[in-house]
PDB file of N, CA, C and O in Angstrom:
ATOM      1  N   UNK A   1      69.998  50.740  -8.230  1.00  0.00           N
ATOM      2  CA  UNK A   1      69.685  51.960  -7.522  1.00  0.00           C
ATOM      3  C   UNK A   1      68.182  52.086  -7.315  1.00  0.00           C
ATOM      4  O   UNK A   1      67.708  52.202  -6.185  1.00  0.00           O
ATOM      5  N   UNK A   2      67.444  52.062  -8.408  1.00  0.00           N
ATOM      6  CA  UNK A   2      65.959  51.774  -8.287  1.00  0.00           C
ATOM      7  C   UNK A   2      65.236  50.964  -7.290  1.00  0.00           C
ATOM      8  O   UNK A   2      64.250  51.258  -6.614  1.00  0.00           O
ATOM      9  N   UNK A   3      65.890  49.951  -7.339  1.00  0.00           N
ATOM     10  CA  UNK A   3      65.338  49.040  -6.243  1.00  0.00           C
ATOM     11  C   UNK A   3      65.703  49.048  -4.838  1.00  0.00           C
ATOM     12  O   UNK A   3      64.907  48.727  -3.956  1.00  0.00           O
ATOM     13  N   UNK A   4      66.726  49.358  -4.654  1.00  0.00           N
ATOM     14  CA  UNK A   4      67.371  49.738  -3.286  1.00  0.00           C
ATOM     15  C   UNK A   4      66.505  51.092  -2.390  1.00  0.00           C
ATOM     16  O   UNK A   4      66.373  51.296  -1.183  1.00  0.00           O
ATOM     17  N   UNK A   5      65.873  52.079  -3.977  1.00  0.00           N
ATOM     18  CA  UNK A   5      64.579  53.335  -3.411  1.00  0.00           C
ATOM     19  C   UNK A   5      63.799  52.309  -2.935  1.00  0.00           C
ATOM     20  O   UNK A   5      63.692  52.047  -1.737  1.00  0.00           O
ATOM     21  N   UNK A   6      63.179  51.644  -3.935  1.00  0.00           N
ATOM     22  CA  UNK A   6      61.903  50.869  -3.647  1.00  0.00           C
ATOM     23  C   UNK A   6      61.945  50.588  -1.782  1.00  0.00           C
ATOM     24  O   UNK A   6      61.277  51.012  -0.839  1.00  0.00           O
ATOM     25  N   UNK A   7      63.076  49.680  -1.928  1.00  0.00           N
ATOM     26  CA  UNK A   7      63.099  49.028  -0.602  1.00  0.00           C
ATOM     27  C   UNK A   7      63.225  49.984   0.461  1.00  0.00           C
ATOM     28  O   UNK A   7      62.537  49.908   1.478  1.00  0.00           O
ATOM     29  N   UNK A   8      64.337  51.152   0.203  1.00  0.00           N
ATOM     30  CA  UNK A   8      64.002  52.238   1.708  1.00  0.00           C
ATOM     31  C   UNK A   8      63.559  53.190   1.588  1.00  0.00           C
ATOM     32  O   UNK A   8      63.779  54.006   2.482  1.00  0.00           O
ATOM     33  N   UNK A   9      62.786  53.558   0.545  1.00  0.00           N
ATOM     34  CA  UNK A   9      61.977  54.501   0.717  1.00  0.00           C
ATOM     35  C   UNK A   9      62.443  55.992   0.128  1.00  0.00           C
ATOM     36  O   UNK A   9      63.447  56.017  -0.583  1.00  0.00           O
ATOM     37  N   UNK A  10      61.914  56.918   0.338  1.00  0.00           N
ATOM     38  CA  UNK A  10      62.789  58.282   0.301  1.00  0.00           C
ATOM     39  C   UNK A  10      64.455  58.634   1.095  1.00  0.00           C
ATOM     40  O   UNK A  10      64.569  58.659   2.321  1.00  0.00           O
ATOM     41  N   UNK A  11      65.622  58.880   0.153  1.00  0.00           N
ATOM     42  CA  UNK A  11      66.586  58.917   0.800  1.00  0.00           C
ATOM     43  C   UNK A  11      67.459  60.049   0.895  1.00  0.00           C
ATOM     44  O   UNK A  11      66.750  61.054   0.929  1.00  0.00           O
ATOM     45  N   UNK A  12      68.627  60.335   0.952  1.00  0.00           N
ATOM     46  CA  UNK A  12      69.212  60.917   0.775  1.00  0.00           C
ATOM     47  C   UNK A  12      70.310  60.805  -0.170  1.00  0.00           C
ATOM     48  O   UNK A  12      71.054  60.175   0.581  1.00  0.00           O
ATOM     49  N   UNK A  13      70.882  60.912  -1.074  1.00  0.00           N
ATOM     50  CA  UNK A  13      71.917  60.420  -2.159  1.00  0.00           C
ATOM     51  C   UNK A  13      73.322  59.823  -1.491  1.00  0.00           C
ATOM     52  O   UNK A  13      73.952  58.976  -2.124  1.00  0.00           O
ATOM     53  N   UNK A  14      73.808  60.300  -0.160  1.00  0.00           N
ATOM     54  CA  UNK A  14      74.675  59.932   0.438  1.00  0.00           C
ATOM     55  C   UNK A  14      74.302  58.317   1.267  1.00  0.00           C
ATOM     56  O   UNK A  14      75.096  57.383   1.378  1.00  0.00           O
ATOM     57  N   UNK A  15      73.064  58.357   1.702  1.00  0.00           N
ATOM     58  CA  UNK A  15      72.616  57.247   2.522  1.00  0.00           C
ATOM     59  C   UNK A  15      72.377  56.291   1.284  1.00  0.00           C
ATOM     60  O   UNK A  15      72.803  55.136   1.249  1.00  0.00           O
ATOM     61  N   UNK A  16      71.731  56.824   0.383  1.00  0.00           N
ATOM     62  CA  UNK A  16      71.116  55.780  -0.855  1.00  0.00           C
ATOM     63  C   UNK A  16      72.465  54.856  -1.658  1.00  0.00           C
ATOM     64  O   UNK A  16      72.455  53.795  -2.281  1.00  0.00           O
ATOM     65  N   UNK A  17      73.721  55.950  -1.253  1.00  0.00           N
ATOM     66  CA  UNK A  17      74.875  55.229  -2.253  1.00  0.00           C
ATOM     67  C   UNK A  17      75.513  53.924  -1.147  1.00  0.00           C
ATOM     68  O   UNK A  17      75.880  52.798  -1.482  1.00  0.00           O
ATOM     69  N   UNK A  18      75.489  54.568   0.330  1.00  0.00           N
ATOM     70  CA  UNK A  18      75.552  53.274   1.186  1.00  0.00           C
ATOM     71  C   UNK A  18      75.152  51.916   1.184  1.00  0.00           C
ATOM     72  O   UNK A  18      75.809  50.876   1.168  1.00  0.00           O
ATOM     73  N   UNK A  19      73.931  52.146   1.203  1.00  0.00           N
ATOM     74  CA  UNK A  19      72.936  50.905   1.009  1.00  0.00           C
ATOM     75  C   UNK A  19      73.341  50.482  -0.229  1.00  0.00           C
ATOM     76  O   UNK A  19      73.894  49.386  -0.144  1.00  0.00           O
ATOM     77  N   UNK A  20      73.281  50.965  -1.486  1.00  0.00           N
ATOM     78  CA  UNK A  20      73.894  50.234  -2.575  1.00  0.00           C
ATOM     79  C   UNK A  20      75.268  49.657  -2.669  1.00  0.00           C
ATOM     80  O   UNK A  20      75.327  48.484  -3.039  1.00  0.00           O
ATOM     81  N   UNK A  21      76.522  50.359  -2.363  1.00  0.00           N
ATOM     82  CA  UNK A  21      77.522  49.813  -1.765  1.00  0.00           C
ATOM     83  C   UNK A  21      77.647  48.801  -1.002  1.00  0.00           C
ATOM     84  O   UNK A  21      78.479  47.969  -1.363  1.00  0.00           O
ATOM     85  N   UNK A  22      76.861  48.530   0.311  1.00  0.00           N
ATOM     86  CA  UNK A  22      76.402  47.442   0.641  1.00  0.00           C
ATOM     87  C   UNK A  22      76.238  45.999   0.002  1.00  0.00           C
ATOM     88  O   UNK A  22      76.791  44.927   0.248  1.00  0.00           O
ATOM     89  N   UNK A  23      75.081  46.452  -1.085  1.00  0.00           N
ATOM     90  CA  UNK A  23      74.496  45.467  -2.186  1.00  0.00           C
ATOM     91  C   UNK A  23      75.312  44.438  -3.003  1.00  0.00           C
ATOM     92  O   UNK A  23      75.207  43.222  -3.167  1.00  0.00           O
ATOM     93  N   UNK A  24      76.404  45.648  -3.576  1.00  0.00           N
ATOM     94  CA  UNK A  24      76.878  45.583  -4.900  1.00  0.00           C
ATOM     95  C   UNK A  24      77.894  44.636  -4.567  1.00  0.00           C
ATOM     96  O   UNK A  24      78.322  44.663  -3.414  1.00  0.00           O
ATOM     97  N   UNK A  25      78.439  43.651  -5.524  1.00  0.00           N
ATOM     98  CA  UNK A  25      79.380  42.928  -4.956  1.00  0.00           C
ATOM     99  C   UNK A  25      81.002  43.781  -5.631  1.00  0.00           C
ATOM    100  O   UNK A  25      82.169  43.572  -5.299  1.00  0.00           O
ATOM    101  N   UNK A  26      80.555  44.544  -6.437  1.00  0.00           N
ATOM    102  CA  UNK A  26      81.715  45.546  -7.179  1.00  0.00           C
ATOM    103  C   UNK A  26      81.056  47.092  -7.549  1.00  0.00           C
ATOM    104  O   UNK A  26      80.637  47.509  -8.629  1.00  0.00           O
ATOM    105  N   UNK A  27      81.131  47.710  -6.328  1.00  0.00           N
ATOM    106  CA  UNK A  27      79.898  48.861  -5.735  1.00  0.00           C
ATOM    107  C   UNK A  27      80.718  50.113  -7.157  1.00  0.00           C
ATOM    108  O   UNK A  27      81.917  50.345  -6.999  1.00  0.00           O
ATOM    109  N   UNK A  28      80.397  50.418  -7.714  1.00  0.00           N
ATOM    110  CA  UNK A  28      80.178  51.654  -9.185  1.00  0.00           C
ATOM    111  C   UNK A  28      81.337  52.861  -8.094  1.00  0.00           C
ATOM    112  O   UNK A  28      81.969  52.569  -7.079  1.00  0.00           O
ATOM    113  N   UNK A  29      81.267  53.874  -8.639  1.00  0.00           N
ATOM    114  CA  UNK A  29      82.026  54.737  -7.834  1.00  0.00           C
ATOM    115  C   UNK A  29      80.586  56.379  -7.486  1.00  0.00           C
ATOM    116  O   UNK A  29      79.671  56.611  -8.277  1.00  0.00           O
ATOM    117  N   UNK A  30      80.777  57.020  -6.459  1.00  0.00           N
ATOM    118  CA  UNK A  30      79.974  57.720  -6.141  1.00  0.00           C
ATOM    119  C   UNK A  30      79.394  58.675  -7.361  1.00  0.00           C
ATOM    120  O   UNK A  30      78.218  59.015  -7.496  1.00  0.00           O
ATOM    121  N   UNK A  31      80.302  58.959  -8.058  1.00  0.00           N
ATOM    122  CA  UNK A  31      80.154  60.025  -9.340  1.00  0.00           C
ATOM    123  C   UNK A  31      79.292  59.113 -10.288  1.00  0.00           C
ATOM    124  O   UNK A  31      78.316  59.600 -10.858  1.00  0.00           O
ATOM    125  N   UNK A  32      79.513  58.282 -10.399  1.00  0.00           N
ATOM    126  CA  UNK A  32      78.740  57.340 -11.304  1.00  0.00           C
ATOM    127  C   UNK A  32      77.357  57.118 -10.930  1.00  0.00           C
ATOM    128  O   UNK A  32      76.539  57.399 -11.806  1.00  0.00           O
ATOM    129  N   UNK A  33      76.832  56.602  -9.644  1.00  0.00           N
ATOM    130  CA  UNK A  33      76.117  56.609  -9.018  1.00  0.00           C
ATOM    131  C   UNK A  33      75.013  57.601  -8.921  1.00  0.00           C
ATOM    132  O   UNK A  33      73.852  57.211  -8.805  1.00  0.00           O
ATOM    133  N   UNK A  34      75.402  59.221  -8.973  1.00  0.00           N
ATOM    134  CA  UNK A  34      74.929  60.019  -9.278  1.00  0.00           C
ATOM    135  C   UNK A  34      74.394  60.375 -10.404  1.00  0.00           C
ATOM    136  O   UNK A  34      73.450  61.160 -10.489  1.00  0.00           O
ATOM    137  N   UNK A  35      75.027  59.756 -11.472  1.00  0.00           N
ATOM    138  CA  UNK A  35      75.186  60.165 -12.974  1.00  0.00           C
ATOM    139  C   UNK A  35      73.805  59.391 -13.239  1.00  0.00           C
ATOM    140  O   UNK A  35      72.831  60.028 -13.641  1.00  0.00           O
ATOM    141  N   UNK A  36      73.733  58.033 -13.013  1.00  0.00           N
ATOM    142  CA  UNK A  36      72.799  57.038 -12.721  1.00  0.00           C
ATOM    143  C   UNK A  36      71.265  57.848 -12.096  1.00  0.00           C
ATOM    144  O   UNK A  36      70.295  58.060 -12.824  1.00  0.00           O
ATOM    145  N   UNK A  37      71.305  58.095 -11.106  1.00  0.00           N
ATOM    146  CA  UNK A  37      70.480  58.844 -10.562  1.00  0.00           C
ATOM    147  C   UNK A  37      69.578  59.874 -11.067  1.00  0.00           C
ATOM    148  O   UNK A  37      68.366  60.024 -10.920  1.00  0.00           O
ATOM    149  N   UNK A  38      70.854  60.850 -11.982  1.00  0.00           N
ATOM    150  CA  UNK A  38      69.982  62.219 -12.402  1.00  0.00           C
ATOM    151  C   UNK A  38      69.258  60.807 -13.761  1.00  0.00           C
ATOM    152  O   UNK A  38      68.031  60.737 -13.682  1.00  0.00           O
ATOM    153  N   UNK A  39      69.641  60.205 -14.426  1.00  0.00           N
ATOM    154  CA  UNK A  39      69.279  59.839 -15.679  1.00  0.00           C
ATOM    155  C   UNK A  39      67.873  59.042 -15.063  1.00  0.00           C
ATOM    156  O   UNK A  39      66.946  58.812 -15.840  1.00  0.00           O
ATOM    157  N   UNK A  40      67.795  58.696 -13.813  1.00  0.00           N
ATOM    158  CA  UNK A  40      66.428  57.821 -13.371  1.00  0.00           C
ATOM    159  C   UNK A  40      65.347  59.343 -13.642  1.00  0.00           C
ATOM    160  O   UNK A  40      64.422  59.501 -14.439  1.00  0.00           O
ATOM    161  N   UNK A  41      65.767  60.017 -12.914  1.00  0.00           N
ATOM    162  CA  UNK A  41      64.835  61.335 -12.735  1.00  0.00           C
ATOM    163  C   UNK A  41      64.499  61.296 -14.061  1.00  0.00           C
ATOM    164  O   UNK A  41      63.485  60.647 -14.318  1.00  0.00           O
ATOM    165  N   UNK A  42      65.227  61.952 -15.214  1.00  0.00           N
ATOM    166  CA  UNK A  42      65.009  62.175 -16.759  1.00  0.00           C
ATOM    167  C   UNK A  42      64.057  60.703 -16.895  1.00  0.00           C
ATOM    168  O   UNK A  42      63.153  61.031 -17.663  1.00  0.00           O
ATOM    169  N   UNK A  43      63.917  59.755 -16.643  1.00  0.00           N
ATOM    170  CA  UNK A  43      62.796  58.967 -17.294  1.00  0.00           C
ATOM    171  C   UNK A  43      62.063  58.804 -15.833  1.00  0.00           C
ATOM    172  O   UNK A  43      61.894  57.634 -15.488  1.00  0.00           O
ATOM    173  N   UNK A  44      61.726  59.554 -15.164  1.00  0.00           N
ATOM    174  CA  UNK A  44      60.665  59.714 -14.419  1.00  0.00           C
ATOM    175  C   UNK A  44      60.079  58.497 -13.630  1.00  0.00           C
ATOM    176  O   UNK A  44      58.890  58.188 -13.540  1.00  0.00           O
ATOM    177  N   UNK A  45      61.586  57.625 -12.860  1.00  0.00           N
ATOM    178  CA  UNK A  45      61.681  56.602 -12.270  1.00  0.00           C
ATOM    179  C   UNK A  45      61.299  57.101 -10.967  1.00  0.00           C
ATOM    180  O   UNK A  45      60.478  56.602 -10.197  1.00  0.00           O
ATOM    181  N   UNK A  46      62.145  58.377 -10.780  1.00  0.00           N
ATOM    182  CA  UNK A  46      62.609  58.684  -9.494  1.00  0.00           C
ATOM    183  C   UNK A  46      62.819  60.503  -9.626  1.00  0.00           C
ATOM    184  O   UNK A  46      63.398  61.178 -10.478  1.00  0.00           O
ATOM    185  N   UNK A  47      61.923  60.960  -8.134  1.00  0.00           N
ATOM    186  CA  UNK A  47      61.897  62.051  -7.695  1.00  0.00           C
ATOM    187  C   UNK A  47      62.575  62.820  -6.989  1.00  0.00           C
ATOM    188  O   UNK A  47      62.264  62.988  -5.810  1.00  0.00           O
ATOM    189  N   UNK A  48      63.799  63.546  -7.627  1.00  0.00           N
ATOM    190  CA  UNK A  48      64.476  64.369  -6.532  1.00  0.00           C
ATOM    191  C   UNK A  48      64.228  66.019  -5.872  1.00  0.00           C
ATOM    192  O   UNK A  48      64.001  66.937  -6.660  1.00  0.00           O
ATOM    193  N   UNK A  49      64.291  66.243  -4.545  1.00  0.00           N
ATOM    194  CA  UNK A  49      63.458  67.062  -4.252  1.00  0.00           C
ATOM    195  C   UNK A  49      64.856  67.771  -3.748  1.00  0.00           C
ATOM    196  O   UNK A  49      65.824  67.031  -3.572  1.00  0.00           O
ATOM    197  N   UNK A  50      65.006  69.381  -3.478  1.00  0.00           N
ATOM    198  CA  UNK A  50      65.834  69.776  -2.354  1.00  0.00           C
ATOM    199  C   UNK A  50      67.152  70.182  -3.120  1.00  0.00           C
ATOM    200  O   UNK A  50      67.290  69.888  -4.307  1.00  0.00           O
ATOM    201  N   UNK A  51      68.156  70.893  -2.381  1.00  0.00           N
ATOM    202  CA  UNK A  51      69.126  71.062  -2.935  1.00  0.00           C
ATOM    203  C   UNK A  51      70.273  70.601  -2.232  1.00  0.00           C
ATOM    204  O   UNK A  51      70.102  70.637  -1.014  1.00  0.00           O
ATOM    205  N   UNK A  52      71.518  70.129  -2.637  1.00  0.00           N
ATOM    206  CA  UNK A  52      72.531  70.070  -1.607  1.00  0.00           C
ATOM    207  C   UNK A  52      72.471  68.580  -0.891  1.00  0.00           C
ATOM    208  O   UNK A  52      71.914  67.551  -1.274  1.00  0.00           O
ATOM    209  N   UNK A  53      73.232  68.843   0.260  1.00  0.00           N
ATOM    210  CA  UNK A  53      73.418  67.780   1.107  1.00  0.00           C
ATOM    211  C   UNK A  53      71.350  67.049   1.415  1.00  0.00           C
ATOM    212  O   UNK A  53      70.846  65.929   1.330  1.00  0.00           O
ATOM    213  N   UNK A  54      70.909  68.159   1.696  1.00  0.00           N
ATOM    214  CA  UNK A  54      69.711  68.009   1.996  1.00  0.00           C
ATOM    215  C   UNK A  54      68.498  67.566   0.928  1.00  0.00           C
ATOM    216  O   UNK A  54      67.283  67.699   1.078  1.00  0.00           O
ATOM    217  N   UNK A  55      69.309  66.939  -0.311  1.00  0.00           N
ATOM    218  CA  UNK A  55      68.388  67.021  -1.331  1.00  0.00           C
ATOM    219  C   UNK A  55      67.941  65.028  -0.842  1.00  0.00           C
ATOM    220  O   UNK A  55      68.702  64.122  -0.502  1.00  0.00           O
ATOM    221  N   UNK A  56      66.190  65.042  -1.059  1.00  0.00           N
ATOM    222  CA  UNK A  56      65.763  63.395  -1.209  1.00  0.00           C
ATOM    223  C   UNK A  56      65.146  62.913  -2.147  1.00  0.00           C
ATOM    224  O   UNK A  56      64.212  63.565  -2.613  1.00  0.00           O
ATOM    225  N   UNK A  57      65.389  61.989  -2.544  1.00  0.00           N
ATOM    226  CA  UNK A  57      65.118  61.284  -3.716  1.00  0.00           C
ATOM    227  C   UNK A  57      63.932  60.056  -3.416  1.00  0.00           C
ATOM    228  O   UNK A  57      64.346  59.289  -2.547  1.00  0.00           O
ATOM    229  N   UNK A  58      63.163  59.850  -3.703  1.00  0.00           N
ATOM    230  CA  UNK A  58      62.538  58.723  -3.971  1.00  0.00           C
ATOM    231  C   UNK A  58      61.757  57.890  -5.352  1.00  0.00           C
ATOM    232  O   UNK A  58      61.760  58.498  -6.422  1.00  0.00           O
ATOM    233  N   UNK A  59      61.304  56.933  -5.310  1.00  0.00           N
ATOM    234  CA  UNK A  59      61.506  56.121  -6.428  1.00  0.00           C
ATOM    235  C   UNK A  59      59.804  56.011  -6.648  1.00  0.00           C
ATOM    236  O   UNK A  59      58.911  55.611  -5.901  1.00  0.00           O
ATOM    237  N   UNK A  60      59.798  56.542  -7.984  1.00  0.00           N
ATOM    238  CA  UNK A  60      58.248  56.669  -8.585  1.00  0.00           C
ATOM    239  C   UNK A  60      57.727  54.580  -8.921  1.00  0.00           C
ATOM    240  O   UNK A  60      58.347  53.571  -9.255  1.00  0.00           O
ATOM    241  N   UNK A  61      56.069  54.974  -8.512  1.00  0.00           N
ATOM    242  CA  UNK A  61      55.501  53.608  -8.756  1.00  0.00           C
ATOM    243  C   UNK A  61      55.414  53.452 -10.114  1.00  0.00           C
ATOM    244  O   UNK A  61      54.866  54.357 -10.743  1.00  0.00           O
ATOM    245  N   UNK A  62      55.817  52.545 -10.671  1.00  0.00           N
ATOM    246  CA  UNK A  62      55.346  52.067 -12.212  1.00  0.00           C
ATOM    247  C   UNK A  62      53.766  52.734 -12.705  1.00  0.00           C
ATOM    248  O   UNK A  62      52.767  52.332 -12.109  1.00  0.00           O
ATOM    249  N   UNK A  63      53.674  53.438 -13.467  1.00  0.00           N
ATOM    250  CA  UNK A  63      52.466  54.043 -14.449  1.00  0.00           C
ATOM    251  C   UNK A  63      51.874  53.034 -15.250  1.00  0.00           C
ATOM    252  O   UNK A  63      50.952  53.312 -16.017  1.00  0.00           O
ATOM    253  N   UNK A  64      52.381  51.744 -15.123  1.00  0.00           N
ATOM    254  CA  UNK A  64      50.935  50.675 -15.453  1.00  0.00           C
ATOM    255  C   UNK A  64      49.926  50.054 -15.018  1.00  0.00           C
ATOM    256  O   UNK A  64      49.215  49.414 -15.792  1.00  0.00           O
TER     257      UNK A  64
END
């Protein structure tokens, strides 16, 4: 999930699970995906902004 931000940038959680689906050769399920997501935020991987359909996420630069 991290890297898939890296690569497009700020997304949307619906577009971001696409592109990973894409990726994955055995793609996680959407709920999971999410679950994944809030836990990036909690270690301050990744920034989610917004509420709802309209909420975007993007993926923080490494702090080293």
């Amino acid at each position: 999930m991290y890297d898939v931000l890296l690569e497009s940038g700020p997304s949307m959680p619906k577009d971001l699970y696409d592109r990973y689906a894409r990726r994955a050769d055995e793609p996680k399920t959407k709920r999971t995906v999410r679950t994944y997501l809030r836990k990036l935020e909690q270690y301050e991987l990744v920034k989610c902004e917004g509420v709802g359909p309209s909420r975007r996420c993007a993926a923080r630069r490494s702090r080293r």
